[in-house]
N, C-alpha and C positions, 0 to 999 in steps of 0.2 A: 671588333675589339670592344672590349667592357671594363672600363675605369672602377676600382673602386673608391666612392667619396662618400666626406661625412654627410650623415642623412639627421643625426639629430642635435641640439647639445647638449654638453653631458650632463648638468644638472636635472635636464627632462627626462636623464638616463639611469639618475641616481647616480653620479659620479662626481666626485667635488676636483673642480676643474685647477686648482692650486695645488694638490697632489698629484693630477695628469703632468702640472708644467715641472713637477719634480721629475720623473719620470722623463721625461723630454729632455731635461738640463742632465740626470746621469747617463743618458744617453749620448747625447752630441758629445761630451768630456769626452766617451768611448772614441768618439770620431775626431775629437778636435787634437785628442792626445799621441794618435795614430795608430791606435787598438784595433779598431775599422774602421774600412771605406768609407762606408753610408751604413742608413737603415731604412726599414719602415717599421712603423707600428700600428697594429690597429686593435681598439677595444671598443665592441658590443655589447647592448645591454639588449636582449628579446628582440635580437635578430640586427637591431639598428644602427648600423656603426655610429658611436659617438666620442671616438675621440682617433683620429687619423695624423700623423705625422712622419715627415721625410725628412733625411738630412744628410748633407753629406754624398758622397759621389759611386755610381754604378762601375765607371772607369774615371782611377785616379789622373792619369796618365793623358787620357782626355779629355778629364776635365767633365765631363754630362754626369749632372745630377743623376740619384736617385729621385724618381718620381712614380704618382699612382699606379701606373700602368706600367713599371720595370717587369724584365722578366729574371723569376728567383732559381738554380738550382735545388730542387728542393730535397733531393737524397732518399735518407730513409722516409721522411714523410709522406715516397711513394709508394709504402708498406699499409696505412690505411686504404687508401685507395685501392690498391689490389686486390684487398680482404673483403670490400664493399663488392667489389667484382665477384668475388669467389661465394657470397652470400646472396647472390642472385640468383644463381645456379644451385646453391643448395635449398631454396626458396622455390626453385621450380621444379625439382626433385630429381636434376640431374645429377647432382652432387649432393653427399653424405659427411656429415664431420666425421662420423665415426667409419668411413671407407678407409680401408688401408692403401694407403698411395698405391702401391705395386696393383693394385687393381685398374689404375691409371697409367701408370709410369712401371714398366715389368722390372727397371733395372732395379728398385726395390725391393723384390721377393724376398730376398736372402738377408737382409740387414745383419749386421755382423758389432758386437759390442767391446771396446777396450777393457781388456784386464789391465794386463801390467805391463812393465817395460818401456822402451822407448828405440826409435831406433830399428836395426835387422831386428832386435829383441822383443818388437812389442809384440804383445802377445793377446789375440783376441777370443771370443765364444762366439754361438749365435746366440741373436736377440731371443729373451721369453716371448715377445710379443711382435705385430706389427708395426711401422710407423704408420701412424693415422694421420688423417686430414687438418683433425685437431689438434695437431702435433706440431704442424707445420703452422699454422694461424697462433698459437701460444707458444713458439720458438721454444718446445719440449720434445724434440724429433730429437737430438743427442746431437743433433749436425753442429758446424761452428763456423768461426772464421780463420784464414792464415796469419792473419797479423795481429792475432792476440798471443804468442810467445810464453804461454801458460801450460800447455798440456802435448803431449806427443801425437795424439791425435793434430792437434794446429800444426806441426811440424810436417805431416803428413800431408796437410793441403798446399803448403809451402812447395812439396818436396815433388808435387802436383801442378805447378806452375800456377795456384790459387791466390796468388798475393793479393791480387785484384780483386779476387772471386770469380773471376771470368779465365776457363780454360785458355793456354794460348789456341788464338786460329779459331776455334768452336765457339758456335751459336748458343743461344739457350738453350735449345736439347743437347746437343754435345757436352755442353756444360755441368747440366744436371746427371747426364749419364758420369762422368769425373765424378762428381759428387757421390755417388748412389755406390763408385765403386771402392770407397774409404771409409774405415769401422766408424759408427758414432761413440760419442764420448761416456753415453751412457744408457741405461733402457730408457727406448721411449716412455715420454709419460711421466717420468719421475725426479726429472730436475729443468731448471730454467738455460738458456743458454740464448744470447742473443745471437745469434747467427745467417747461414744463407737461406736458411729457411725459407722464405718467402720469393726466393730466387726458383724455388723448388715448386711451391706455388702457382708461379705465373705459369710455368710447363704445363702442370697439372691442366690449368686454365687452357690452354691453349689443345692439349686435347678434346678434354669436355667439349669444348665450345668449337672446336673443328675450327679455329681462326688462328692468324697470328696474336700474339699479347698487346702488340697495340691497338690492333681490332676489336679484341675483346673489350681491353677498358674506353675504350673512345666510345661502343657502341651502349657499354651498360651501366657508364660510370660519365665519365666527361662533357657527352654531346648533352645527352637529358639534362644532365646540371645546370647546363650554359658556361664550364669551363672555357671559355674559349679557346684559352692561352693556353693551353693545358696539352701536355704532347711528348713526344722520347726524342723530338728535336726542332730545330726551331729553322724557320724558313727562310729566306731572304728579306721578306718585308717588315721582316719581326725581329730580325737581327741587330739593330742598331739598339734596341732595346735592353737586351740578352747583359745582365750583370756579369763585370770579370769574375775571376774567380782569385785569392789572395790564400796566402797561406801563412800561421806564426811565425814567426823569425826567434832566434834564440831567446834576443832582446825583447820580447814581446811586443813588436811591432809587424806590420805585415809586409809581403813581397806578392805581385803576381804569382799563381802559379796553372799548371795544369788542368783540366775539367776535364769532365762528359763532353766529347766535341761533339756541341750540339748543332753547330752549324754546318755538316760533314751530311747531313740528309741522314735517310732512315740508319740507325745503330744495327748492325750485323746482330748484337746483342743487346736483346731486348731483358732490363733488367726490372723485374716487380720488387725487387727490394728496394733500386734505388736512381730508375731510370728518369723520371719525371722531372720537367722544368714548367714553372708554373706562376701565373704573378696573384698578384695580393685578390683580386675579385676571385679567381679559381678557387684559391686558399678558403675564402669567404662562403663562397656556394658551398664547398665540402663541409664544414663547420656546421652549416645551416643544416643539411642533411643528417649530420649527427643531433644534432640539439633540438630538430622537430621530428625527431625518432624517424627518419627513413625519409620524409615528403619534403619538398619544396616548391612552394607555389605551384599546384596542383598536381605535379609530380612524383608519382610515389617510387621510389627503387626498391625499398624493404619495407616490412611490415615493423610496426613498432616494437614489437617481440624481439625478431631480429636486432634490432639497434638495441635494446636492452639485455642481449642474450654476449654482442661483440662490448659492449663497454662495462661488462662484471670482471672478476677478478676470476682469473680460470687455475691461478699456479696449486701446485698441489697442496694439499690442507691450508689451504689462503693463505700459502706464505708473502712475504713480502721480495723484490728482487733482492733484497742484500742477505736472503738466508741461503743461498746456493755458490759461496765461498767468495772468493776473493780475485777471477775474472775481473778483468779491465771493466767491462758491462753490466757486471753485479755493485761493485764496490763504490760505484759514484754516490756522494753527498747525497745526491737528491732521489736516491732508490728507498730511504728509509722511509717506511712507512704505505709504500708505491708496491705494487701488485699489477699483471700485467691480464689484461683481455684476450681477443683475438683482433692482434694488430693494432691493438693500444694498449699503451699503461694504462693503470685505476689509481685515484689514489684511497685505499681500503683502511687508513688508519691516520688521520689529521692531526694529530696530537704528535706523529713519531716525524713527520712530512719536516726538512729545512727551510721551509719555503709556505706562507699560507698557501692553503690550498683543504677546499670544501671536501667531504665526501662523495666519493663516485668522483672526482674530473679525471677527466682522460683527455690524452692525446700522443702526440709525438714530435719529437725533432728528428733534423736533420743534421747529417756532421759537417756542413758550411754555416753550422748557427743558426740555422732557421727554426722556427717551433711555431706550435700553435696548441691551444687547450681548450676543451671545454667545463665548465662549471655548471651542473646542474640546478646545485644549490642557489647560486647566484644568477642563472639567466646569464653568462657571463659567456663570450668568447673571444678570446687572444689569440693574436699571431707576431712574431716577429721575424722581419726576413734582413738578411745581409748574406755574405760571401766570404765566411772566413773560413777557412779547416782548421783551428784550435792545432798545437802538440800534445793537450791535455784536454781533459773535462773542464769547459770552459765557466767562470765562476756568474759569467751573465746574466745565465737562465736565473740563478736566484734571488740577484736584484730584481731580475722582472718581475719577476713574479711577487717577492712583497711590493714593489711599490707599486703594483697595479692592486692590487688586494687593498694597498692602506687608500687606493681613489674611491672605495667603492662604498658609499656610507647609505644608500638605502635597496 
């Protein structure tokens, strides 16, 4: 097991430590008021963590702190990761962005696109083109999710037992084969759409690489790093650790609720878009791999290129996420100005951003709260973990992120 602690202080960091205790105090309010359980926080400045703090409880119910070493659901945040996987493999020239999935995965060949209708009535064509690889890492593959209530195609995964994203009964191939056999929403390529995408993904992975997915990334992503904690589930001796999981209440206070049972031994379904539980040093090692282009401490996974090529803005004529309508996943406050990589946001326009935030930082959250970003500009990397599932887009992310911006004075 690998703690992570502060290594510097923040003035050494360029951090003015009376703007961190703001930052600390609107946080605990979050926990004291009963908005969340706990948290952690952690900010770095050129790798160093320099400003670390916990508060507040992992299980309410029992009482045990959040501490360094808690274990986070991390969610979507397990979308970086898998992309870092997928870019090792195109790196060694087993994999192509520009392959057409169905080169990998056959139920693809045929991709089929929504006209019109809804219902017995909808009404599809075939795609102009293939779904590509790049399709799938820039969530532009037309795929979606069920519980966005927006378009007839979502109605269709609903109508597919997709609530979850997870076929009932089937594995990740099972799954992806459902998926492959529903029109996408649009031609590949030409509009944004946050979806399973990367569910699609880890499949691909898992051919290429002739392994299961947690194989793959444990061998080409986690072990190297020194993730420790890092895994599709969590094992008896690590379990007392393991954060509950809470969810909003009307009232906007939180209740226990359901998770990734991670305690259940290996998951039937192995999910790259959102299977990973992981604590604060994993979060930290990941962070670093992005922010020293590919290496860490002597470790290389990608070539600087690479890291340069996953954290540009890929959407079509640089759009931002809020120019592809009005989806639950486009429309959030903090897409203005934000543009999306392979398997991170960018932010491509600072001036349009709700939130400071430098040119070029990337990262992601996940939907229990958790986030983490890098800043180029600043030498800067942020994480915050808790256990909520929000009913909304939660307004968090955007106090974090100024008041960690207004600590940051050199």
């Amino acid at each position: 097991m690998a703690r992570l602690r502060q290594e510097v202080d923040p003035s050494e960091a360029g951090l003015d430590e009376k703007a961190l205790d703001r930052l600390d105090r609107h946080l605990a309010r979050e926990v004291d008021e009963g908005r969340l359980p706990g948290f952690l926080v952690a900010v770095a400045r050129g790798g160093r963590v320099a400003h670390l703090t916990t508060h507040g409880h992992r299980d309410v119910a029992a009482g045990l702190p959040v501490e360094p070493d808690t274990l986070w659901r991390i969610y979507s945040m397990t979308k970086p990761v898998t992309t870092v996987a997928a870019l090792t493999l195109v790196e060694e020239g087993r994999l192509s962005l520009d392959d057409p999935v169905a080169d990998h995965l056959p139920a693809f060949a045929e991709p089929r696109v929504y006209v019109g209708g809804s219902g017995p009535d909808l009404v599809t064509r075939p795609a102009d083109g293939p779904v590509l690889v790049r399709h799938l890492l820039t969530h532009t593959a037309g795929l979606t999710f069920a519980f966005y209530h927006c378009h007839p195609v979502d109605a269709l995964y609903r109508e597919a037992g997709l609530d979850s994203s997870v076929a009932p009964g089937e594995d990740l191939a099972g799954t992806v084969d459902v998926y492959a056999s529903l029109p996408l929403q649009f031609e590949p390529g030409t509009q944004w759409n946050y979806s399973v995408a990367t569910n699609v993904l880890g499949r691909l992975l898992e051919v290429v690489a002739g392994q299961p997915l947690d194989d793959v990334i444990a061998e080409r992503v986690l072990r190297p790093l020194g993730m420790t904690d890092a895994g599709f589930c969590v094992d008896d001796a690590r379990a007392d650790r393991l954060s509950e999981l809470y969810g909003e209440t009307e009232d906007g206070g939180i209740t226990p609720v359901a998770g990734l049972p991670l305690r259940d031994g290996r998951p039937r379904f192995l999910s790259g878009s959102g299977g990973l539980v992981a604590s604060a040093h994993d979060v930290h090692r990941f962070m670093e791999l992005l922010r020293r282009r590919g290496e860490v401490d002597g470790v290389r996974l990608l070539s600087p290129g690479t890291v340069d090529l996953m954290t540009r803005n890929h959407l079509p004529d640089g759009a931002d996420l809020r120019s592809f309508g009005s989806r639950p996943a486009h429309d959030e406050p903090g897409n203005d100005g934000v543009g999306f990589g392979l398997g991170v946001s960018v932010v491509v326009d600072p001036s349009r951003t709700r939130a400071p935030a430098g040119l070029g930082t990337y990262g992601w959250s996940g939907v229990a709260t958790t986030t983490f970003w890098v800043d180029p500009t600043r030498d800067l990397t942020v994480q915050f973990m808790t256990q909520v599932r929000p009913r909304s887009s939660h307004p968090l992310y955007q106090d974090l992120k100024r008041l960690v911006h207004e600590a940051v004075v050199d």
